[in-house]
C-alpha positions as CSV (number, residue, x, y, z in Angstrom):
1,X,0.5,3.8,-13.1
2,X,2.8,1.9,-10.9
3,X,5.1,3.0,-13.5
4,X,4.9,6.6,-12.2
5,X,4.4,5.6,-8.8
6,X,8.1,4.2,-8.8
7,X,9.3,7.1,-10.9
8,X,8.1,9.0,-7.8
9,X,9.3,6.9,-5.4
10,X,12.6,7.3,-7.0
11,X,12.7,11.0,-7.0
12,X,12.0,11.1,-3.2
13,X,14.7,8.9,-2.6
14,X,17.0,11.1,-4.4
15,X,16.1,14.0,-3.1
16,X,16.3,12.8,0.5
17,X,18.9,14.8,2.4
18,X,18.6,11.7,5.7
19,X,20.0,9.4,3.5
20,X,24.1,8.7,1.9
21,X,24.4,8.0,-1.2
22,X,25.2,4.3,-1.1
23,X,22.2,3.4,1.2
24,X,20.3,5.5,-2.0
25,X,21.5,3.3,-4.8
26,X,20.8,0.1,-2.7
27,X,17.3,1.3,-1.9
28,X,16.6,2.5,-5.6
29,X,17.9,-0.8,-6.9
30,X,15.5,-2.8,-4.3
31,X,12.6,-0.5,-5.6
32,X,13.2,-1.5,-9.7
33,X,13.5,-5.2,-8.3
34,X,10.4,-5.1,-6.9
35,X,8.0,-7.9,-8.3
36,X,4.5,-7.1,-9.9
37,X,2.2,-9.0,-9.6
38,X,-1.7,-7.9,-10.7
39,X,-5.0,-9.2,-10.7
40,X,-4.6,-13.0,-11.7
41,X,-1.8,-15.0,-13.1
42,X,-1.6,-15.3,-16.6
43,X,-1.7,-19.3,-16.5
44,X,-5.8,-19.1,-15.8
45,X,-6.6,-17.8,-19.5
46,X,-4.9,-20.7,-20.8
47,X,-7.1,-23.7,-20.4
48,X,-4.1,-26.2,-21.5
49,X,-2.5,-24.6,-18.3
50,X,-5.6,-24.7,-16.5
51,X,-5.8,-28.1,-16.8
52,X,-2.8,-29.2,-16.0
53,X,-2.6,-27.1,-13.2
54,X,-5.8,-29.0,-11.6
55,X,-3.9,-32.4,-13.2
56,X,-3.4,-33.7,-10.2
57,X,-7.5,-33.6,-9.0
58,X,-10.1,-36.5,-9.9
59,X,-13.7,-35.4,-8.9
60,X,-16.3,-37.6,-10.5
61,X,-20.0,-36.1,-10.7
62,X,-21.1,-39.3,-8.3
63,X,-18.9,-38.2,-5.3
64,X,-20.3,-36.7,-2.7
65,X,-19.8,-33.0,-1.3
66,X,-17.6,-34.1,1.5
67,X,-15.7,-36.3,-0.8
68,X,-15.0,-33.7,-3.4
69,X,-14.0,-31.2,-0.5
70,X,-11.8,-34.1,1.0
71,X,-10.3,-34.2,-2.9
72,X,-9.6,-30.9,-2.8
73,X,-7.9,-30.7,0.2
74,X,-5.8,-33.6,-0.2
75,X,-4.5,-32.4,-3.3
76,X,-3.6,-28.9,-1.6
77,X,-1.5,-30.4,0.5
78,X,0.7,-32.5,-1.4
79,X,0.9,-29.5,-3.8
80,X,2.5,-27.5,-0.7
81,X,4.4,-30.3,0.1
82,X,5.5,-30.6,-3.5
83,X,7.3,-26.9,-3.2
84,X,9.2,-28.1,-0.8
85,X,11.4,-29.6,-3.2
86,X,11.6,-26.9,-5.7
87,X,13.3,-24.0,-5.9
88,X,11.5,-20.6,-4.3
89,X,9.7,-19.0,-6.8
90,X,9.4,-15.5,-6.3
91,X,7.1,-14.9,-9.3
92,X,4.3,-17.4,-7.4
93,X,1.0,-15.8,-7.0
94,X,-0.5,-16.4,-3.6
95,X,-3.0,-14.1,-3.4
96,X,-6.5,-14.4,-3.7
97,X,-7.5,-12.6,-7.0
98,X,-11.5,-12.0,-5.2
99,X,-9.9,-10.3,-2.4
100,X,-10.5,-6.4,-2.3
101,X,-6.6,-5.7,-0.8
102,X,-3.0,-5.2,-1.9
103,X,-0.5,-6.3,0.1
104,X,3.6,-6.2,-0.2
105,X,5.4,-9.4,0.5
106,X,9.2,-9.1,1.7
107,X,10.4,-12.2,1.2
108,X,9.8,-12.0,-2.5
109,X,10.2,-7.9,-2.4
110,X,6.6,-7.8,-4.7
111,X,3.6,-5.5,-4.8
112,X,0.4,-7.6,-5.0
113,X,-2.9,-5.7,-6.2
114,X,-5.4,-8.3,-7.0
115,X,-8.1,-8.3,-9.5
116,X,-10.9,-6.7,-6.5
117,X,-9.4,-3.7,-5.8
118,X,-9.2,-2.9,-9.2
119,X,-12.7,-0.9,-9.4
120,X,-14.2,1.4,-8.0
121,X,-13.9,3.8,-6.0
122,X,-9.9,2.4,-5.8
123,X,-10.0,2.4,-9.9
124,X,-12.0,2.6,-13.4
125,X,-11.0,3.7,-16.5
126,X,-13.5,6.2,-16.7
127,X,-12.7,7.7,-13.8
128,X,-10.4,11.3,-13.9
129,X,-6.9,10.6,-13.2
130,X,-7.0,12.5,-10.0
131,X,-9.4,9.8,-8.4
132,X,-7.6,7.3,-9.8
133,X,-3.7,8.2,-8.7
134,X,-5.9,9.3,-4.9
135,X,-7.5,6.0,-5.2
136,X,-5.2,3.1,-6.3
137,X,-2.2,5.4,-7.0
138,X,-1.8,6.0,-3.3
139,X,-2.9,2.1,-2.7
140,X,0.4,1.3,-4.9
141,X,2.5,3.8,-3.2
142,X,1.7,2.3,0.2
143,X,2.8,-1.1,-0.5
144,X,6.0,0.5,-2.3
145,X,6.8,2.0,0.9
146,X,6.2,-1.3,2.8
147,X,9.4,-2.4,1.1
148,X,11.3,0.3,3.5
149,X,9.2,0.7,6.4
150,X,10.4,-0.5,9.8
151,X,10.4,-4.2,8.6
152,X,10.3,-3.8,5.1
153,X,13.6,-2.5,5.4
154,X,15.4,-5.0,7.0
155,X,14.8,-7.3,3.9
156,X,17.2,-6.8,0.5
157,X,15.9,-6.8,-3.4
158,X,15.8,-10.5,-3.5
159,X,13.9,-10.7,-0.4
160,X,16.8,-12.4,2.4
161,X,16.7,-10.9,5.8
162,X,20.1,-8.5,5.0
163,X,21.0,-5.5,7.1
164,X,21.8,-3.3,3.8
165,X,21.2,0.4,5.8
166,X,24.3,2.6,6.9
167,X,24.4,2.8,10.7
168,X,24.2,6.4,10.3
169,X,21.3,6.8,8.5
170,X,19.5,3.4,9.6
171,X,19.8,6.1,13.3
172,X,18.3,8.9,11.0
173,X,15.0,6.9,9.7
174,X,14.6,5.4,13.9
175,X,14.3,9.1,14.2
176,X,11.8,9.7,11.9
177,X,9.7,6.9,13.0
178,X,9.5,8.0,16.2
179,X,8.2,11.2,15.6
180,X,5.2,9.0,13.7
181,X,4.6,6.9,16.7
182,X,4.5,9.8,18.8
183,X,2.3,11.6,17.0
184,X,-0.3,8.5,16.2
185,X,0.1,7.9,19.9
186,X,-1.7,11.0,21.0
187,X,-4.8,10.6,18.8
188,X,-7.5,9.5,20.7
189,X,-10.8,8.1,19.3
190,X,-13.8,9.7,21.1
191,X,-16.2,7.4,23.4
192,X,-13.5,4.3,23.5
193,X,-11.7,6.2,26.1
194,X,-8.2,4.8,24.2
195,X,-5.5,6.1,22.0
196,X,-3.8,4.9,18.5
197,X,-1.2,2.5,19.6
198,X,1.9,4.2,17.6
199,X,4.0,1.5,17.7
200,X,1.8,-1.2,17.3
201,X,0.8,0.9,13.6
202,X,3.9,2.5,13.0
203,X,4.5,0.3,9.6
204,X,1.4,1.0,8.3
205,X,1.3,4.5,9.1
206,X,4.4,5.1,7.6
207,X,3.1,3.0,4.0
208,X,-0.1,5.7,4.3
209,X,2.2,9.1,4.8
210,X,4.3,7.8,2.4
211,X,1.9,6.2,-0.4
212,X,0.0,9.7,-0.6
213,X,2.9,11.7,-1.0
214,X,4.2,9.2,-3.9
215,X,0.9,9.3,-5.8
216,X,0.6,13.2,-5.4
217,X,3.9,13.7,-7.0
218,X,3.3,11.0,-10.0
219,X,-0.1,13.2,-10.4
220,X,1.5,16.3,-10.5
221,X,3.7,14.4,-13.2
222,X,1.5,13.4,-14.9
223,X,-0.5,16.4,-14.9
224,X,2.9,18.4,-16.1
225,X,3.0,15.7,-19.3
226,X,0.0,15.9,-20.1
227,X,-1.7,19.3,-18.9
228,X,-4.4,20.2,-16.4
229,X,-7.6,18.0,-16.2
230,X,-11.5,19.3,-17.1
231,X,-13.2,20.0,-14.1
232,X,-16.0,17.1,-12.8
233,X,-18.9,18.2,-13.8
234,X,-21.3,19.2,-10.5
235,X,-17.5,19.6,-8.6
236,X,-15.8,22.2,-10.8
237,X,-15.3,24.3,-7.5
238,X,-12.2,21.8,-7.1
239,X,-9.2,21.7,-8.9
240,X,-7.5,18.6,-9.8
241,X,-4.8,18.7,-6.6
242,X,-8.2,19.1,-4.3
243,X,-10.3,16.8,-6.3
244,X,-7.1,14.3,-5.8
245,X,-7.4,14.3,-2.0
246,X,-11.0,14.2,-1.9
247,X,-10.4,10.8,-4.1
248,X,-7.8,9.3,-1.8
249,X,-10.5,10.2,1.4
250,X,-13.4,8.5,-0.5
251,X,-11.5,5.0,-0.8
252,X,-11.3,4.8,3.8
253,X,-15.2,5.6,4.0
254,X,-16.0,3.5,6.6
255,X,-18.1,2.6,9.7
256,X,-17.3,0.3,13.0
257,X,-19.1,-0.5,15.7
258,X,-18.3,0.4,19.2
259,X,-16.8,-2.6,20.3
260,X,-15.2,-3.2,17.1
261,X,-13.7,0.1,17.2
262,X,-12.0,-1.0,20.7
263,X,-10.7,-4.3,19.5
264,X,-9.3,-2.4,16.2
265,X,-7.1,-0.1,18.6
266,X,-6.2,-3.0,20.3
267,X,-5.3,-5.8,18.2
268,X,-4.9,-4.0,14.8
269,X,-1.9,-2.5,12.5
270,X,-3.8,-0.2,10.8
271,X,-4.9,3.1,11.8
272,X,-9.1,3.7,12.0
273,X,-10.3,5.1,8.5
274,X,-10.8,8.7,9.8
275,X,-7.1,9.2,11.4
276,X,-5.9,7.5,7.7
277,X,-7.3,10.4,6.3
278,X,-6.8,13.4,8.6
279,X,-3.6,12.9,10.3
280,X,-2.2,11.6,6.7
281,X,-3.2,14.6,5.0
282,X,-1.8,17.0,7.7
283,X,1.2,16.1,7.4
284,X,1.2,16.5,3.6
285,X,2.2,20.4,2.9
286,X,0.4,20.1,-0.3
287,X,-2.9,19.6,1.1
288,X,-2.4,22.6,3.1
289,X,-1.5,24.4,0.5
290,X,-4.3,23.2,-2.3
291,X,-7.5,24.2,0.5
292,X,-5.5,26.8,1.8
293,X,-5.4,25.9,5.1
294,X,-4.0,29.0,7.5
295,X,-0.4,28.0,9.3
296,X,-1.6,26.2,12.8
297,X,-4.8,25.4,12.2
298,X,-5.5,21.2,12.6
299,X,-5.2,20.4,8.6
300,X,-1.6,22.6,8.4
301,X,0.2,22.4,11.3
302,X,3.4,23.9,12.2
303,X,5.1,20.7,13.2
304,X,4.9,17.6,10.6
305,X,6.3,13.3,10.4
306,X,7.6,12.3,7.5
307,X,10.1,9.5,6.9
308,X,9.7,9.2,3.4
C-alpha cells in the first residue's frame, strides 16, 4: 500500500503546474528516499539479536523493583551516550511499536507506522480496500506529505536542513499555505467561543488535505487494476468512492471534553476530529462529486485550498 501511495504522490507532483521542473525531480527523488519503517524492527524475532541487544543489562530475580528499574535506566543512558560515537543511523527505530500513531521524521526523511495502528478501524486484511486505503492509506499519505509541508520541506532526501526549493515556486507553495491558514482560521468550534489557529495547524492540515487526496487516487488505481469492489453487505447504497470517505471519517471518531476542547485550540497542531473530516473533504472535488453535492452548498464549495 505505501507502494501506491507514493505512486500517487508521484503523479501529483508531476502533474503540478506551481511547480518547475527541477524543484519536481528533487522533490520526487526525496519521496523514493524516503525511509520505511513498520511495525517493529526486524532484530526482535531474532532471539540471538534479542539478546545481545539487552547484553549490556544484569537483572537478577533477588533485586528489588527499584533496583531493576534503576538497571534499566542506567543502561538507557549509556546506550544514548554510546550513539554519540557512532555514525547516524537513519534506519534506527525509535518509535514505540504499542503506540497507536504514525509519525514522519525529517531528519531521517522516514515514514513511521508502528505495529498499533495497524488494525482496525485504520487496517485489517479483511477489510474492503476502500476502508483500508480511507483508513491507513490516507494515514500513509499524511506523513508522506509531512516530508513537504511547511517544515518538511526545508529538509533534503537525506534529512540535512537544505534550502532545495526554487525561489519562485518556494513563493508559489507560501501562497497556497496561506489560503489553508486562512481558511482553518475562520472555523470556529461552537460553545468555546474560539477559532482553529491556522498557523499554529497549518502543517498538519496541509498532511490531512494532502494524505486524502494521495489515498483517493491510489484507490482509484487500484480500483482501475483490479476492477470495481462488491458492495458491503447492509451498505450497498454506497459505492466504493463513497464507502472510501465514509472509511477515512470513521478513523477521527472522537469525543473531548469542554475544557479539553479549549486547550486543544490552544496548545495543539492538529485540527479537532470533526473539522479533519469536513473541512478536508470540502476541499476534495471528488467527494463533491461521489455524494453529489450541488455547487455552493458547505460539502462543495466554489472556492477550495490545496497545496498538494
Amino acid at each position: 500500500m505505501i507502494d501506491d501511495l507514493q505512486e500517487a504522490f508521484h503523479e501529483m507532483v508531476t502533474t503540478s503546474d506551481w511547480m518547475d521542473n527541477q524543484t519536481k525531480a528533487i522533490a520526487l527523488n526525496k519521496a523514493k528516499q524516503m525511509l520505511r519503517k513498520v511495525a517493529y524492527p526486524d532484530f526482535v524475532l531474532d532471539d540471538a539479536k534479542l539478546d545481545d541487544y539487552y547484553s549490556g543489562i544484569s537483572v537478577k530475580e533477588s533485586d528489588s523493583y527499584s533496583e531493576m528499574v534503576q538497571k534499566l535506566l542506567r543502561w538507557l543512558i549509556e546506550s544514548e551516550f554510546k550513539r554519540l560515537i557512532k555514525p547516524a543511523d537513519r534506519t534506527e527505530f525509535s518509535f514505540n511499536s504499542a503506540d497507536v500513531n504514525a509519525y514522519y521524521q525529517a531528519m531521517t526523511n522516514s515514514i513511521n507506522f508502528p505495529a498499533a495502528i495497524l488494525q482496525a478501524p485504520f487496517f485489517h486484511h479483511t477489510l474492503p480496500r476502500a476502508l483500508n486505503y480511507g483508513g491507513i492509506g490516507a494515514i500513509i499519505g499524511h506523513e508522506i506529505t509531512h516530508g513537504f509541508d511547511d517544515n518538511g520541506r526545508q529538509f533534503d532526501a537525506d534529512g540535512n536542513l537544505k534550502e532545495w526549493w526554487d525561489a519562485e515556486v518556494k513563493k508559489k507553495f507560501e501562497e497556497r499555505i496561506k489560503c489553508i491558514i486562512n481558511q482553518y482560521g475562520k472555523l470556529e468550534v461552537p460553545g468555546t467561543g474560539l477559532k482553529v489557529n491556522g498557523k499554529l495547524t497549518q502543517g498538519e492540515n496541509i498532511a490531512d488535505n494532502g494524505g486524502v487526496k494521495q489515498a483517493f487516487r491510489a484507490y482509484k488505481n487500484y480500483l482501475r487494476k483490479h476492477g470495481e469492489e462488491k458492495r458491503i453487505k447492509g451498505l450497498e447504497e454506497y459505492n466504493n468512492e463513497q464507502i472510501f470517505f465514509l472509511g477515512y471519517a470513521l478513523i477521527w471518531c472522537g469525543h473531548a471534553t469542554h475544557d479539553a476542547m479549549i486547550n486543544l485550540l490552544l496548545t495543539d497542531s492538529h485540527s479537532p476530529e470533526n473539522f479533519r473530516v469536513n473541512q478536508v473533504l470540502a476541499n476534495q472535488p471528488e467527494f463533491a462529486t461521489a455524494f453529489q453535492c450541488a455547487v455552493g452548498t458547505p460539502m462543495n464549495p466554489v472556492e477550495r485550498c490545496a497545496v498538494w
